[in-house]
C-alpha positions as CSV (number, residue, x, y, z in Angstrom):
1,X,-13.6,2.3,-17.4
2,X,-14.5,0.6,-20.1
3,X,-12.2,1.3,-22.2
4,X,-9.2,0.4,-20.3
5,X,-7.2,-2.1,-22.0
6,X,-4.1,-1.9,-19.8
7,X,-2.2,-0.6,-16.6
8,X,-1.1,2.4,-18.7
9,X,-4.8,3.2,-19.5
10,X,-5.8,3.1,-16.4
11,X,-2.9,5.6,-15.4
12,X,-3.9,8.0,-18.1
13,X,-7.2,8.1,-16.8
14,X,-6.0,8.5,-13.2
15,X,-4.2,11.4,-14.6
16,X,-7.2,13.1,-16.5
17,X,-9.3,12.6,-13.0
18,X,-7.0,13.5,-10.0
19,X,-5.7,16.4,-8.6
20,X,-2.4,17.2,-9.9
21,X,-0.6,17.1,-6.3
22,X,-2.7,14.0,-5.6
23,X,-1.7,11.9,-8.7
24,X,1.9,12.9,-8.3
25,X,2.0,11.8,-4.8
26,X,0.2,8.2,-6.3
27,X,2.2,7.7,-9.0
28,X,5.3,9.3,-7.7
29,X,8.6,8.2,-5.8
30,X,11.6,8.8,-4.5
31,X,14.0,11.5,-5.4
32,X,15.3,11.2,-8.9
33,X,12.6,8.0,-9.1
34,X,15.5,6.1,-10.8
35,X,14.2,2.7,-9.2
36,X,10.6,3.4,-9.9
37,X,11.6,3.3,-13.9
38,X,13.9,0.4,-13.4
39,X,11.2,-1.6,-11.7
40,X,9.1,-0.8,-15.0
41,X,12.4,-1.3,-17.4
42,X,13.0,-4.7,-15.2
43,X,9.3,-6.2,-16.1
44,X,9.5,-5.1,-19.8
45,X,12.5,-7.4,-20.4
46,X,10.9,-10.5,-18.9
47,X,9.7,-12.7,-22.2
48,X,8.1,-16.0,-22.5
49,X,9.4,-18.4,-24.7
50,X,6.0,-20.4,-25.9
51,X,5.7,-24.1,-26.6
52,X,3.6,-25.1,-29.8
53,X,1.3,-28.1,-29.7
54,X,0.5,-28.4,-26.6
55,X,-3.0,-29.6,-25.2
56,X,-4.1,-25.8,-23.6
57,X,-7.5,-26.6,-23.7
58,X,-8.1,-26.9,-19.7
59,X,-6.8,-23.2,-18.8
60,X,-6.6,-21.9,-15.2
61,X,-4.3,-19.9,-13.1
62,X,-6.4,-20.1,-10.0
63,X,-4.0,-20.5,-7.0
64,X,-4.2,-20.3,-3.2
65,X,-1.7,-17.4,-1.3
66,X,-0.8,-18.1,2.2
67,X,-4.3,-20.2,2.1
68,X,-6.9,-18.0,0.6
69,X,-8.2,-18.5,-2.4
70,X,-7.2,-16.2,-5.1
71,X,-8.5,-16.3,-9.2
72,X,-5.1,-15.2,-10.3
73,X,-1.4,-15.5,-8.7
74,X,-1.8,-11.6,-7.3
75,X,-2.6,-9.7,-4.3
76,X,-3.5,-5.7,-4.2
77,X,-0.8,-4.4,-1.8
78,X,-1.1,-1.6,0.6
79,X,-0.6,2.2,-0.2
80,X,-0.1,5.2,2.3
81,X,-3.5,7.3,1.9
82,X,-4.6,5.3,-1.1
83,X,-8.0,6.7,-0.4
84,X,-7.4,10.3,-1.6
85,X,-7.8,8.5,-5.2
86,X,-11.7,8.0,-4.4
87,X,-12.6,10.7,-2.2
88,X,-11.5,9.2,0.8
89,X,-13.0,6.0,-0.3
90,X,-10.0,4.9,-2.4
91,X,-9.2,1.7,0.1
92,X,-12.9,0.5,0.4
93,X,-13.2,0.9,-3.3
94,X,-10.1,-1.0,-4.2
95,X,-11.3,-3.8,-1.0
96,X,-14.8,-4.3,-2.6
97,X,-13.3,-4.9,-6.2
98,X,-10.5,-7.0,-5.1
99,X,-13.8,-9.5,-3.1
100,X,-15.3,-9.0,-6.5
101,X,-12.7,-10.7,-8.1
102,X,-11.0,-13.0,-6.0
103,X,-8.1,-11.9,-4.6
104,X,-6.5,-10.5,-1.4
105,X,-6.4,-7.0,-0.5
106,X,-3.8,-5.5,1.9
107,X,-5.0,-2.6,3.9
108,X,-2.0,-0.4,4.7
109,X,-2.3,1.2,8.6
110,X,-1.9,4.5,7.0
111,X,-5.0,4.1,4.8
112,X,-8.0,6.7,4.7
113,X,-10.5,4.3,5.6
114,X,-9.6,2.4,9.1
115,X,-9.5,-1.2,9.5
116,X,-13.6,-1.2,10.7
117,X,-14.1,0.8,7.7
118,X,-13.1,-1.9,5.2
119,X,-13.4,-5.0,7.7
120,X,-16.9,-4.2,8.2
121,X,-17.7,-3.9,4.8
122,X,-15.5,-6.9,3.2
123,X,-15.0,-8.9,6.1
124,X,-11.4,-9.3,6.6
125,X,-8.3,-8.2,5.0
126,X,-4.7,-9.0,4.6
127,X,-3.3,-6.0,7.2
128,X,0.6,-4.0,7.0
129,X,2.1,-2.0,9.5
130,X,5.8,-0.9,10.1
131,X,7.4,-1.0,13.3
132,X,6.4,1.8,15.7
133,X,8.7,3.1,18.2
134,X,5.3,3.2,21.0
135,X,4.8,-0.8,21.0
136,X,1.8,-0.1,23.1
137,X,0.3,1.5,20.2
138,X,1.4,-1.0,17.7
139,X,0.2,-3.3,19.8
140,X,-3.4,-2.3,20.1
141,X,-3.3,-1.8,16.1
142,X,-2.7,-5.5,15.5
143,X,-5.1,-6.5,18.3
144,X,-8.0,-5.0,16.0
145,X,-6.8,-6.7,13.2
146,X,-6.7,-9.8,15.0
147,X,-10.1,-9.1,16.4
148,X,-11.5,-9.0,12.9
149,X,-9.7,-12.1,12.1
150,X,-7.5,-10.4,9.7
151,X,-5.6,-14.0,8.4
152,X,-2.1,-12.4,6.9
153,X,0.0,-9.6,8.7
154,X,2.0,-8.0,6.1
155,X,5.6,-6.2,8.0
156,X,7.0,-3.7,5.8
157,X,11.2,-3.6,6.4
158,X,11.6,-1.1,3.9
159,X,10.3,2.4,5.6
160,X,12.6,2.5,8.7
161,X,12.9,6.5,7.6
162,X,11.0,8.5,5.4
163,X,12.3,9.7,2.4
164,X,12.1,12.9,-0.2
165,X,9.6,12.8,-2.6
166,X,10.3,15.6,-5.6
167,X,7.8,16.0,-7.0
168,X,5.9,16.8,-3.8
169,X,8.4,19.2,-3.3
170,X,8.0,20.9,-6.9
171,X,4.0,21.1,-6.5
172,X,4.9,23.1,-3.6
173,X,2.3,21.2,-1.0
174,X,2.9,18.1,1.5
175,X,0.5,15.5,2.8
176,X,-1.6,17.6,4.1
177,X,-2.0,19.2,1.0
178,X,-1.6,22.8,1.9
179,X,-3.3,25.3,-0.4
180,X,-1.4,27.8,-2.5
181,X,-2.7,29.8,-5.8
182,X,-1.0,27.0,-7.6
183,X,-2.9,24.0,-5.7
184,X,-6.1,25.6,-6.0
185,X,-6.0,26.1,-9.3
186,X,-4.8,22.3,-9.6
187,X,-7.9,21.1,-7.3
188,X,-10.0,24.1,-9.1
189,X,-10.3,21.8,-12.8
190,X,-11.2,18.7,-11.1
191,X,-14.5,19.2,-9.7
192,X,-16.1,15.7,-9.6
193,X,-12.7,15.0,-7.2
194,X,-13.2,18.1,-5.0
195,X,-16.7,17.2,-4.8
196,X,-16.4,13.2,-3.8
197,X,-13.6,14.4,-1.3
198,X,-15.8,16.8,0.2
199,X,-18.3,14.7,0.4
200,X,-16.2,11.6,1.2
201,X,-14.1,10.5,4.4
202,X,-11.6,13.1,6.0
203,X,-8.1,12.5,4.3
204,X,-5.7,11.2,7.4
205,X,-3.8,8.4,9.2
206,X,-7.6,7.8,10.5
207,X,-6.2,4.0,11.5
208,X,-4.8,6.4,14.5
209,X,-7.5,8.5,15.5
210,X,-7.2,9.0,19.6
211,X,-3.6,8.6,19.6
212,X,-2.9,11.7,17.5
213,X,-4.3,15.5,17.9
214,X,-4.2,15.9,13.7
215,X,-5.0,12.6,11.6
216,X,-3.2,14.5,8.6
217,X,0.0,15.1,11.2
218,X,2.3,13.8,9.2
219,X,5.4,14.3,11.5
220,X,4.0,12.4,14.1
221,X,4.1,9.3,11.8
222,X,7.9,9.9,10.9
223,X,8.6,10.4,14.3
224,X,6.8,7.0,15.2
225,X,9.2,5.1,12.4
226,X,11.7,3.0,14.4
227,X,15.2,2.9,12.9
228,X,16.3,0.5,15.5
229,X,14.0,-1.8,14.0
230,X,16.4,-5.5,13.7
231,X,15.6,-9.3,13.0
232,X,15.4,-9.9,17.0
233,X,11.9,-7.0,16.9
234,X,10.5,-10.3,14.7
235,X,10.2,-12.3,17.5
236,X,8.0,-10.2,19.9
237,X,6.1,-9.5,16.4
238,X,5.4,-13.6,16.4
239,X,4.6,-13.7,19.9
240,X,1.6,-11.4,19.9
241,X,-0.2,-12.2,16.5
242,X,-0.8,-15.9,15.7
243,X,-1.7,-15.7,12.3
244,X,0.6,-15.6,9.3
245,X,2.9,-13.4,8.5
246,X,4.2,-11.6,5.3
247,X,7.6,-9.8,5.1
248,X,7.4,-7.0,2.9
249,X,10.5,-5.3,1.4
250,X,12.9,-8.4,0.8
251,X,15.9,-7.2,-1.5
252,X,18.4,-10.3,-1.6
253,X,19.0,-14.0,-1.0
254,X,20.3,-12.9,2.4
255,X,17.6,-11.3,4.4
256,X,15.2,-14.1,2.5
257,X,17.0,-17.0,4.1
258,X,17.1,-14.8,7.3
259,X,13.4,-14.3,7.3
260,X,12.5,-17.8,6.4
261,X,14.9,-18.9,10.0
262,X,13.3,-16.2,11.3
263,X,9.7,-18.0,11.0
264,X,7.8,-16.0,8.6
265,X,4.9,-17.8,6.4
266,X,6.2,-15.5,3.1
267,X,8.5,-12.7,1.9
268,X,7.2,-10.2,-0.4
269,X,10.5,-9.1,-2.9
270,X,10.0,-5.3,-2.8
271,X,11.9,-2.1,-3.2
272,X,9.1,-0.4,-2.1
273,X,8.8,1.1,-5.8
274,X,11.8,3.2,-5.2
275,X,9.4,5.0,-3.3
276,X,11.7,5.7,0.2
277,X,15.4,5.3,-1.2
278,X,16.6,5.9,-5.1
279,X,19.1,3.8,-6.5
């Protein structure tokens, strides 16, 4: 680590380390992943035009977000599984750094480590869910995060249906990472991975352990996403958690002005990294 200079570095290094299947799936989206490289294309056009002479001696870009403190204007946001990057510890890694630092971390409810996991450790954590057609279940997911006095509740709008990942499909594996000669071999020249994983926390949706036979069942999660999902579903959202609340997957003026009438705290302006729809 330390010589990473930048982002790309660190992706480099993620590549040298992981799994094949496993950094594909990280660093991966959507079908043809045309969004994902105009997100990148988007941020490499943005310049600064400077000022000379200016008195820059008192330098600080310290904010607060949604009330917490943070050391710069950024928040980690929440990743599906982002724990299979650490041996299962991917989320409490990423948690303890983000404390370190100074900023908020979002744990995602389909994260490896569950919210007593990281809550425990940290304290508490900006939390993200996506509507669930079984409210009762939803229901008793926020109540936790409540109980550990989670202060931002992050709604993602943008997963109403899950979507095709390719290059899952070429590696020839899902989410449960199914083994094949290719996949073994893939798994086979990254020992210190296989090794932390095996010694690490089961890979899962382990934030819904009880309500699920498999934590890896990944059709029971896309048959839990709510399509039906509208602005009205806001409401009984506001009516059971009193803290603040983030809207995740904002696209336009429209739904922005819609969320702010609609009593939110903050909108996050997302694709979702082009990694559900393309285009």
């Amino acid at each position: 680590m330390d010589k990473i200079a930048t982002i790309a570095d660190m992706r480099l290094e993620a590549r040298r380390n992981l799994p094949r299947p496993v950094f594909d799936y990280l660093d991966g989206a959507g079908f043809n992943e045309i969004t994902l490289r105009a997100n990148t294309e988007d941020f490499d056009k943005v310049r600064f035009r400077p000022r000379g002479l200016r008195d820059v001696s008192d330098r600080k870009i310290s904010t607060t977000l949604l009330g917490q403190s943070a050391t710069i204007p950024a928040a980690i946001a929440p990743i599906g599984l982002g724990g299979v990057a650490w041996g299962g510890g991917g989320e409490l890694q990423a948690a303890k750094a983000a404390k370190a630092f100074g900023i908020p971390f979002t744990l995602g409810m389909l994260s490896v480590a569950t919210l007593e996991d990281v809550c425990d450790e940290v304290g508490p954590v900006w939390f993200q869910f996506c509507m669930l057609k079984d409210r009762g279940l939803l229901k008793d997911l926020l109540a936790r995060a409540q109980g550990y006095e989670c202060p931002v509740l992050v709604m993602t709008i943008t997963w109403a249906a899950s979507g095709l990942q390719s290059r899952m499909v070429r590696n020839g594996v899902d989410l449960t990472l199914k083994m094949t000669p290719r996949t073994l071999w893939d798994f086979a020249v990254k020992p210190t991975w296989v090794a932390r994983t095996l010694m690490g926390k089961k890979a899962g949706f382990n934030n819904f352990e009880g309500a699920m036979n498999d934590p890896s069942d990944l059709e029971f999660i896309g048959e839990q996403l709510d399509g039906s999902t509208t602005w009205k579903d806001l409401e009984w959202i506001r009516s059971i958690w009193p803290g603040k609340i983030l809207i995740k997957g904002v696209c336009g003026t429209e739904d922005a002005r819609i969320a702010v009438e609609s009593g939110v705290d903050a909108v996050s302006v997302s694709n979702h990294g082009g990694n559900q729809l393309d285009g």
